[in-house]
N, C-alpha and C positions, 0 to 999 in steps of 0.2 A: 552438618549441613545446615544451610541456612533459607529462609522462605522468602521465595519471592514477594514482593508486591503485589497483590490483585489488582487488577483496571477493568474498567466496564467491562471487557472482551474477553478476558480471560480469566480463569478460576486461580487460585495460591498454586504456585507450583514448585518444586524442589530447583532452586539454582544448578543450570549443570556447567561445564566450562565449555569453552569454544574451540571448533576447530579451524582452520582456514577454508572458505567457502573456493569453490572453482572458479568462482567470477577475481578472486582477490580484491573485493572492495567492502564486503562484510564478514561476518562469521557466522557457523551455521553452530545450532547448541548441539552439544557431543552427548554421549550415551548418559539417561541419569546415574550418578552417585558421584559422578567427577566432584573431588573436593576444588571448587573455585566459586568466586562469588560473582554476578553477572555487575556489571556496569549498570548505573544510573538511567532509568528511562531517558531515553530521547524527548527533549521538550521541545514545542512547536521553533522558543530562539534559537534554538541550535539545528535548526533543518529549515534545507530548501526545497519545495516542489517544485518537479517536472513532469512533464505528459511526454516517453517518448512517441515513436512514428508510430501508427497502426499498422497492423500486419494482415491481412487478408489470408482467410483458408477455410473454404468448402461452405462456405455463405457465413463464416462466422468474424467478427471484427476482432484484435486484439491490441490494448494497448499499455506501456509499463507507465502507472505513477510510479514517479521515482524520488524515496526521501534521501539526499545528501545529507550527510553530517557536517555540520560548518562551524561546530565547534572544535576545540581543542584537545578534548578526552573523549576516549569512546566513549558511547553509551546504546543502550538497547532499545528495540520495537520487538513486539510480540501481539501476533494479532492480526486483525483487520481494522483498517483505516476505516471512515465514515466519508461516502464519497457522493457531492451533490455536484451538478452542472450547472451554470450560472450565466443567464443571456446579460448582454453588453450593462444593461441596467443595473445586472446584479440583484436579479429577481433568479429564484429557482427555476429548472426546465424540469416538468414532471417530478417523479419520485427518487429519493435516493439509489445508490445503489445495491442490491440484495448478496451476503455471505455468498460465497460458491467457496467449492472446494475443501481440505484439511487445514489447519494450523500447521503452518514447517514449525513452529515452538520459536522460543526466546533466540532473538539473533543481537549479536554485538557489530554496533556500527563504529567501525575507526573516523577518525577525523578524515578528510576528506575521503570518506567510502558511501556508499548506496545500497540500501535495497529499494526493494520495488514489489507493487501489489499489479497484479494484470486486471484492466477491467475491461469487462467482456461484453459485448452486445449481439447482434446478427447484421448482415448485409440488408441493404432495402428490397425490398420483394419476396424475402424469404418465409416472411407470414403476412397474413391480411391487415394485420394491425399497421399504422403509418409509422413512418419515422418523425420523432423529434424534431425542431428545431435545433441546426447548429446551434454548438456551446461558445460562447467566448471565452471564459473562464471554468476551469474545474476547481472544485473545492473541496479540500480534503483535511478531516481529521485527524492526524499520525492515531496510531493505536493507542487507548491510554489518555488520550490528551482533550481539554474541551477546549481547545482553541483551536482553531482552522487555517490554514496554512491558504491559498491561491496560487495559481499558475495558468499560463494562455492553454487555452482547449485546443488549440490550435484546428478547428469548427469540428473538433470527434462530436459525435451525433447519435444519438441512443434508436434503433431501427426496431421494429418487431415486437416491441412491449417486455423486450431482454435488456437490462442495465445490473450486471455483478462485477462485484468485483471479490478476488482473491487472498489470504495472508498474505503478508508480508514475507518474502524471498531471499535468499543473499544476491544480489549483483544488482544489473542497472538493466536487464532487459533478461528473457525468456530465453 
């Protein structure tokens, strides 16, 4: 067996191989001892950011960043992205986004496939704290990576003094 990479996010971990994700546009990592070696981190030139649609439920907002693979060979995210919001200026809005949830572990992106990290806020009025100003831009670090990718915020808005976000996922939405 062979040792993965460390990156800020995550500790050394045993390569496992991949199985086919239910979305069919990534792969989720299989059981460890699988003898296979994981793909090449995904570096910021070879992914495109997207924000998809928010989702509404029970006062809480949901939304997928979504990294594309727009290279040519797989390669892997493992992790949590590093996720700021960005007014028109390109000044930050408030604080980054905070960890939630498990690590799904090391996922293999094919060339044109996606995963996706959900980030998560509340509706307005759901606590006393105000909401944000609309985002123009979100910004986000792929797992692993110090370089920052952009895409339109398309105006997602942090409500409530809640802004997390998620691991990284197989597919392109929840």
């Amino acid at each position: 067996m062979t040792a993965s990479t460390p990156t800020a996010s995550t500790p050394p971990s045993t390569s496992p191989s991949t199985t086919p994700a239910a979305s069919g546009t990534g792969t989720a990592a299989a059981p460890p001892g699988s003898p296979s070696v994981s793909p090449a981190r995904c570096t910021h030139d070879r992914l495109r950011l997207s924000l998809g649609r928010v989702s509404p439920g029970a006062g809480n907002r949901y939304a997928p960043l979504v990294f594309t693979n727009t290279g040519t060979r797989p390669c892997s995210l493992h992790g949590y992205p590093g996720v700021t919001l960005l007014d028109s200026a390109g000044d930050r809005i408030g604080e980054p986004a905070r960890r939630r949830g498990p690590d799904a572990g090391p996922l293999t992106v094919e060339p044109g496939g996606s995963v996706y990290a959900a980030l998560h806020t509340v509706a307005q009025g759901v606590t006393n704290e105000p909401c944000r100003p609309p985002a123009a831009q979100v910004q986000a670090y792929p797992p692993g990576s110090t370089r920052a990718l952009r895409a339109p915020a398309k105006s997602f808005r942090v409500c409530g003094g809640v802004f997390e976000v998620g691991a990284v996922e197989p597919g392109k939405h929840p």
